[in-house]
C-alpha positions as CSV (number, residue, x, y, z in Angstrom):
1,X,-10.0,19.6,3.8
2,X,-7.6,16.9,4.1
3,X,-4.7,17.1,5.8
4,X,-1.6,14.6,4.4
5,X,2.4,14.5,6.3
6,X,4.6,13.2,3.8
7,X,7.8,12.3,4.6
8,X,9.8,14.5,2.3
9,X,13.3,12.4,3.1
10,X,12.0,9.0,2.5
11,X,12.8,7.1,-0.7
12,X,15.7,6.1,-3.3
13,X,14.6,9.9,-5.2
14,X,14.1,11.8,-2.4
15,X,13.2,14.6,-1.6
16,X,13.0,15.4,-5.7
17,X,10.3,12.9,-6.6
18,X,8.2,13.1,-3.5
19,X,8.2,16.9,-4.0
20,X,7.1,16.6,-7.4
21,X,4.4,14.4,-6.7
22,X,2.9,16.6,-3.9
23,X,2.8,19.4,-6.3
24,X,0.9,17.0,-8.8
25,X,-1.3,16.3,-6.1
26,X,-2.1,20.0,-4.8
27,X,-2.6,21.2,-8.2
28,X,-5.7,18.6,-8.5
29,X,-6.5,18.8,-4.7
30,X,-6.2,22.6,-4.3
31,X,-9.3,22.2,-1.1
32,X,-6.4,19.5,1.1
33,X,-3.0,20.4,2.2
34,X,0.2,18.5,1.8
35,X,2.6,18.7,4.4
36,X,6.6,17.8,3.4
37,X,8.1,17.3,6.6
38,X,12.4,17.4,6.4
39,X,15.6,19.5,5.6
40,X,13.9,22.6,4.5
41,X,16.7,23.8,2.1
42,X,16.8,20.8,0.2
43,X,12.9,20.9,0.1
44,X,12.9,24.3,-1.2
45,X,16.0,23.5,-4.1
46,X,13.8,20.9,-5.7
47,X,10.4,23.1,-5.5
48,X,9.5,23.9,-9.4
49,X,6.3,25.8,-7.9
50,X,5.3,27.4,-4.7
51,X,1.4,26.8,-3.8
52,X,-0.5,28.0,-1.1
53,X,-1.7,24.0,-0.3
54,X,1.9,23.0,0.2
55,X,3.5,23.7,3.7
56,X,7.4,23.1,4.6
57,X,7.6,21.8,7.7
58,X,11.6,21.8,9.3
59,X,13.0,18.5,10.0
60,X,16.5,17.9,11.3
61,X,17.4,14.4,11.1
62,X,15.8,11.5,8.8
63,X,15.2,7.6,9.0
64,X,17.5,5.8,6.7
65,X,17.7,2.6,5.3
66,X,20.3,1.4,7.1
67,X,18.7,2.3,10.4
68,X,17.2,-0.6,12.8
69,X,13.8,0.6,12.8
70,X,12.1,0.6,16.8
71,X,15.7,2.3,17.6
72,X,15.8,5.0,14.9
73,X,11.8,5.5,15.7
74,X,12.6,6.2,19.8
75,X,15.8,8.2,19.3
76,X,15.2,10.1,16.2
77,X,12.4,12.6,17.5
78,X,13.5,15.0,14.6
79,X,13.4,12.5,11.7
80,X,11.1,13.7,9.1
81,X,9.3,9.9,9.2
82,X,8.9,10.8,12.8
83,X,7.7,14.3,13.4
84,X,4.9,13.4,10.3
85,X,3.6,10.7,12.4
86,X,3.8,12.6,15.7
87,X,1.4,15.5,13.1
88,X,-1.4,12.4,12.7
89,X,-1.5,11.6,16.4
90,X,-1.7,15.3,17.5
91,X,-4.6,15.7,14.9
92,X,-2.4,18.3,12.6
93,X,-2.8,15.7,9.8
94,X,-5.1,13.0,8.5
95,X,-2.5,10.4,7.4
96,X,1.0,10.0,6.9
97,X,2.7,8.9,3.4
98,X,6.4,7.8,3.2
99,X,8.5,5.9,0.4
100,X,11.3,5.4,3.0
101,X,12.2,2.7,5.8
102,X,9.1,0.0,5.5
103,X,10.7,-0.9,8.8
104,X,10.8,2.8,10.1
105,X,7.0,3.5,8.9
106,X,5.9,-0.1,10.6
107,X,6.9,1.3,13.7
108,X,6.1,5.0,13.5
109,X,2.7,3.3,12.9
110,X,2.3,1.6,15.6
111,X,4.4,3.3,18.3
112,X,3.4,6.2,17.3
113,X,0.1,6.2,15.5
114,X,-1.2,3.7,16.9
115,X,-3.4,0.4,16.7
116,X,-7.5,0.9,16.6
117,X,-8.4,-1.1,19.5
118,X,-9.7,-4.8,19.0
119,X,-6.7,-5.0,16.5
120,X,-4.1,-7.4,17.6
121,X,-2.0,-6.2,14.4
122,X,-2.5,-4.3,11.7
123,X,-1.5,-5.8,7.8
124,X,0.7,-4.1,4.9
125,X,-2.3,-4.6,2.4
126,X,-1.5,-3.3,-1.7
127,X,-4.2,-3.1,-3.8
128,X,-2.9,-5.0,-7.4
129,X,-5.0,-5.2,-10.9
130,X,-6.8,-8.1,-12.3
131,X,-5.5,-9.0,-15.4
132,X,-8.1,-8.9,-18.7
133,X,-10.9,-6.7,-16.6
134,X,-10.2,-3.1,-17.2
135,X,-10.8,-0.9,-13.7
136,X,-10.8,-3.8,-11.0
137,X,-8.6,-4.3,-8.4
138,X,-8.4,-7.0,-5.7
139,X,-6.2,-6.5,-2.3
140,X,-3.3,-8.9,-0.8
141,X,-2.7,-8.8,2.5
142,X,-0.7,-9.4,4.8
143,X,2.7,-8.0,2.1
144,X,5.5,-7.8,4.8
145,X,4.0,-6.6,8.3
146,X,3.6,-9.7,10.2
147,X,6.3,-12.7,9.0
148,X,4.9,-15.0,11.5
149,X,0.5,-14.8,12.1
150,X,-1.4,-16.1,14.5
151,X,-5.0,-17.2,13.5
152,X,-6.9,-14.1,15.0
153,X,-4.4,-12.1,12.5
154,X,-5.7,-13.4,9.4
155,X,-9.0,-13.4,10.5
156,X,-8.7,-9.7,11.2
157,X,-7.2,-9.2,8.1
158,X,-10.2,-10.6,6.4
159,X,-12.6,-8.1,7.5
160,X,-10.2,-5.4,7.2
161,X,-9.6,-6.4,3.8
162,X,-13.4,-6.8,3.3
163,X,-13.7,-2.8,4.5
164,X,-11.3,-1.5,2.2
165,X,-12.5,-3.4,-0.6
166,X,-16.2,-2.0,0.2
167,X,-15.8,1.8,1.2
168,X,-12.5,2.4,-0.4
169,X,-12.8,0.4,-3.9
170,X,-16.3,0.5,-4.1
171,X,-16.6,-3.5,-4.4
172,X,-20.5,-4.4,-2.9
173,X,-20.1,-7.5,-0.9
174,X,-16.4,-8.4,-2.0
175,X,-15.5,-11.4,-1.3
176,X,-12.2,-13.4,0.6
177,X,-10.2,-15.9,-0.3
178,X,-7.4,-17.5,1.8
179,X,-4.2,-18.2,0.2
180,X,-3.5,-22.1,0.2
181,X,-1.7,-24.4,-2.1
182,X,-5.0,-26.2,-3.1
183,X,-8.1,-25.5,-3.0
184,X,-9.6,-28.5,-0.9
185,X,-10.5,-26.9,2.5
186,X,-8.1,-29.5,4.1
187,X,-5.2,-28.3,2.5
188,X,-2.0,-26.3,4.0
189,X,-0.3,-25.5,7.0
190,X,-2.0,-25.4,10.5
191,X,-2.3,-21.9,10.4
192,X,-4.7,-22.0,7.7
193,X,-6.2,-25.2,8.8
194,X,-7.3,-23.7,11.8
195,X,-8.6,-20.1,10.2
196,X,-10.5,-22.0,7.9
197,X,-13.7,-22.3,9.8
198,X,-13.2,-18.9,10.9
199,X,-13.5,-17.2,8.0
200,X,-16.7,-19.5,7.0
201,X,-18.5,-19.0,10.4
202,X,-17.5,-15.2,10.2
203,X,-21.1,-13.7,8.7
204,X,-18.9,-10.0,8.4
205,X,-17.5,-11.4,5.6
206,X,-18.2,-12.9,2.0
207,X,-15.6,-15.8,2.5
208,X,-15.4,-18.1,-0.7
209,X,-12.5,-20.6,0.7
210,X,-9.4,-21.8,-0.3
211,X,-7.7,-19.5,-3.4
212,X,-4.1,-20.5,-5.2
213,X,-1.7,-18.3,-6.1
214,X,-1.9,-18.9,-9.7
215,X,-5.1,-17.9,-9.6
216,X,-4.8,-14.5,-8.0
217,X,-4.5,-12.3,-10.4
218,X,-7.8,-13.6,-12.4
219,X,-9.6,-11.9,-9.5
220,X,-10.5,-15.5,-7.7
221,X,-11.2,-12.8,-4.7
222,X,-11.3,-9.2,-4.2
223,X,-9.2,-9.4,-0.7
224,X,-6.6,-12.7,-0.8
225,X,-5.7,-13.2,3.1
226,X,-2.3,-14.8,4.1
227,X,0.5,-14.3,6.5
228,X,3.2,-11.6,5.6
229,X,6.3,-13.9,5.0
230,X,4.1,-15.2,2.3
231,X,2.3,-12.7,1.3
232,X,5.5,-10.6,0.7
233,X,7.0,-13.7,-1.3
234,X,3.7,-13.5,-3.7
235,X,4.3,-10.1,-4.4
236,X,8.3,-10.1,-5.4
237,X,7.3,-12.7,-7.3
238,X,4.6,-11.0,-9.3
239,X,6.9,-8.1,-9.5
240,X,9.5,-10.4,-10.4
241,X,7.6,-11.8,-12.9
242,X,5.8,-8.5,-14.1
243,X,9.6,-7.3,-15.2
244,X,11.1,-10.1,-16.8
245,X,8.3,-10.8,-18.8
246,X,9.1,-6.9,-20.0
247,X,12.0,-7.9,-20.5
248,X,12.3,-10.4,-22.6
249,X,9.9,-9.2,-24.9
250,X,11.7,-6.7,-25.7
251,X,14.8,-8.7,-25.7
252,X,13.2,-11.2,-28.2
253,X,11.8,-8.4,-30.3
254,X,15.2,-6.9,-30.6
255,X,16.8,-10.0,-32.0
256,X,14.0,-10.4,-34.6
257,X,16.1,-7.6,-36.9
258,X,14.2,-5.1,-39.0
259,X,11.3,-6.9,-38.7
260,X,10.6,-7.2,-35.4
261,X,11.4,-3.6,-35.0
262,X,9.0,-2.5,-37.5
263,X,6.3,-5.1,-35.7
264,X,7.4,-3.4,-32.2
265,X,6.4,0.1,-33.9
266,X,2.9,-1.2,-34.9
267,X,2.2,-2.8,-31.7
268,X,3.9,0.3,-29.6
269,X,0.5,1.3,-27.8
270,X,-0.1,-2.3,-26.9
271,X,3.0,-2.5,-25.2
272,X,2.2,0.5,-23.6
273,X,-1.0,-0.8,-22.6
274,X,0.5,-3.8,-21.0
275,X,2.7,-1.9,-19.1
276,X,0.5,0.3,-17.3
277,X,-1.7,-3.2,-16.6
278,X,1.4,-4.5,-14.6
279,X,2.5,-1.7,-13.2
280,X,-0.3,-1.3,-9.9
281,X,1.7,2.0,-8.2
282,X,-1.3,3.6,-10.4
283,X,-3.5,2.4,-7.4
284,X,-1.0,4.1,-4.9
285,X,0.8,2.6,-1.9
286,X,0.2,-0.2,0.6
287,X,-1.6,0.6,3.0
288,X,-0.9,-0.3,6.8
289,X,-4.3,-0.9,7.8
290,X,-5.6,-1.4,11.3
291,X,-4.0,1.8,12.7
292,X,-5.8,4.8,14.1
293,X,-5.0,6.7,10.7
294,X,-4.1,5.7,7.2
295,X,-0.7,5.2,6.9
296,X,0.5,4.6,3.4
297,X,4.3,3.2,2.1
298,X,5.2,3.5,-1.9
299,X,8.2,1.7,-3.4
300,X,11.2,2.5,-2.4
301,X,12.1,3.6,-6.3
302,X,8.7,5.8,-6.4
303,X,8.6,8.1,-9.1
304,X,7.1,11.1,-9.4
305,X,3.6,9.5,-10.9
306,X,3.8,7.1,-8.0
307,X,4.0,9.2,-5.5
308,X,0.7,11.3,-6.7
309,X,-1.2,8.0,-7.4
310,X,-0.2,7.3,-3.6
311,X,-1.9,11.1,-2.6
312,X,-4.7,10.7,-4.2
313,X,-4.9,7.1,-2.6
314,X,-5.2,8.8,0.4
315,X,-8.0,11.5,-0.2
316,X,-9.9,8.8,-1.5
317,X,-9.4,6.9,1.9
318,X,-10.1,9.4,4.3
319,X,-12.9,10.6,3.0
320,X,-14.6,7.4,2.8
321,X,-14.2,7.3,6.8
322,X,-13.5,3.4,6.3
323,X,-11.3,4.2,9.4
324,X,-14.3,5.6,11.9
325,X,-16.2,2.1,10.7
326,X,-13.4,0.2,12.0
327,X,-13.0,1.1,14.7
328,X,-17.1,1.2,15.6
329,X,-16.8,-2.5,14.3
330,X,-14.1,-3.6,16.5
331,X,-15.8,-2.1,19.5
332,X,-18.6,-3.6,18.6
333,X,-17.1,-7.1,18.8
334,X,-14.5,-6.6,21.1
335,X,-14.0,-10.5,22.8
């Protein structure tokens, strides 16, 4: 059985949504239990279906999005965010899912979760799709955790990247690419300067050098390493991108008359099929990796459909036990 706390309060839709998308995930995962940690009545006004896998579990307060995160974190002990990840460090759950405060989860992570040991910080890592090749994923990471790295962090985030990719994705020998803006192996900043030869001497990992960001999404790697600040600039922008492309096709198709309405019909299934291509919540949440537990944060605006894809995320990373290997690896080459 596995055990998921899901902050019930956390998210633009909450707790509607998130409810709905634990009830999607019970009714496939009848064996686990999901746990909705927050105000009980509003909990139980959005419940369409009561099932014997789903437990309530009262919380008074909640983390919001105005909150300053460390703060909210120490004086908030009854914040549905909180008492979820207090349930993974006591062992009453096996990881903790939120949509709410990336700031508030960052913490609750690490303050209260906590870091595996050898792991000077853990990364926000998504997993996005490769364009053109149906059922392949590759993994950016750092997203937002860390805005300034140091070079052990991006080494670290190499191999966890390169675990994840393995046990969790299925990927045999993945391989790394460091984000740069060339691909010559003296390019960029010092940062990556200096990780450079750590990442080539490192024999834990497949490393394959220099990748640009143009080239990311044609699956150059299966894990793309950079610092968060960056990392979370790549990511809007894909997003970014992702919609207005959306959007002007549809804009353009519009303003075609009766014609291009008629071609829009014909092609409606390939528009579909482009949209689900873009749209990577279908591989769940980013994952906070590097902490004691999986800790997973959806979009703020997470539907229903996200949320589930998020859950069954999370089965599928626990039961791998990618976490267990981490942490025998990082004992193993503690410096």
């Amino acid at each position: 059985m596995v055990k998921i706390a899901i902050d019930a309060m956390g998210g633009d839709h909450a707790p509607k949504e998130i409810v709905a998308g634990a009830i999607q995930a019970a009714k496939e995962y009848p064996e686990n239990e999901f746990q909705l940690y927050g105000d009980q009545d509003s909990i139980q006004a959005v419940m369409t279906e009561t099932l014997p896998n789903i437990r309530i579990i009262h919380c008074s307060e909640k983390v919001t999005s105005e909150d300053e995160p460390v703060k909210a974190v120490r004086r908030k002990k009854d914040a549905s965010m909180v008492v979820a990840a207090q349930a993974v460090k006591d062992g009453e759950a096996d990881a903790l899912f939120s949509a709410g405060n990336t700031g508030g989860l960052l913490a609750s992570g690490l303050l209260i979760v906590g870091r595996i040991k050898g792991i000077d910080r853990p990364g926000l890592m998504p997993v996005l799709p490769v364009v053109g090749k149906e059922n392949r994923q590759f993994i950016l990471m750092d997203v937002g955790a860390n805005a300034q790295c140091k070079v052990q962090n991006l080494e670290q985030f190499a191999v966890l990247g390169s675990y994840y990719a393995k046990y969790v994705l299925k990927i045999d020998n993945p391989t790394v690419g460091l984000l740069n803006n060339g691909t010559e192996e003296g390019k960029g900043n010092d940062l990556v300067k200096s990780v450079y030869p750590l990442l080539q001497e490192n024999s834990s990992i497949n490393f394959v050098g220099n990748v640009e960001a143009r080239e990311i999404l044609n699956g150059i790697a299966d894990v793309v390493v950079t610092d968060g600040f960056t990392g979370n600039a790549v990511l809007k922008t894909i997003e970014g991108t992702a919609l207005t492309m959306m959007s002007l096709l549809k804009e353009n198709i519009l303003n075609q008359g009766i014609t291009g309405k008629l071609g829009a019909l014909l092609l409606k299934n390939t528009f579909r099929s482009l949209k689900n291509t873009l749209d990577y919540s279908q591989f769940g949440g980013a994952v906070l990796f590097g902490l004691k537990a999986p800790v997973v944060k959806a979009h703020g605006s997470s539907s229903a459909s996200s949320v589930y894809f998020a859950l069954k995320q999370i089965d599928t990373i626990v039961r791998s036990g990618v976490v267990k290997d981490l942490v025998d690896y990082f004992e193993e080459n503690e410096k």
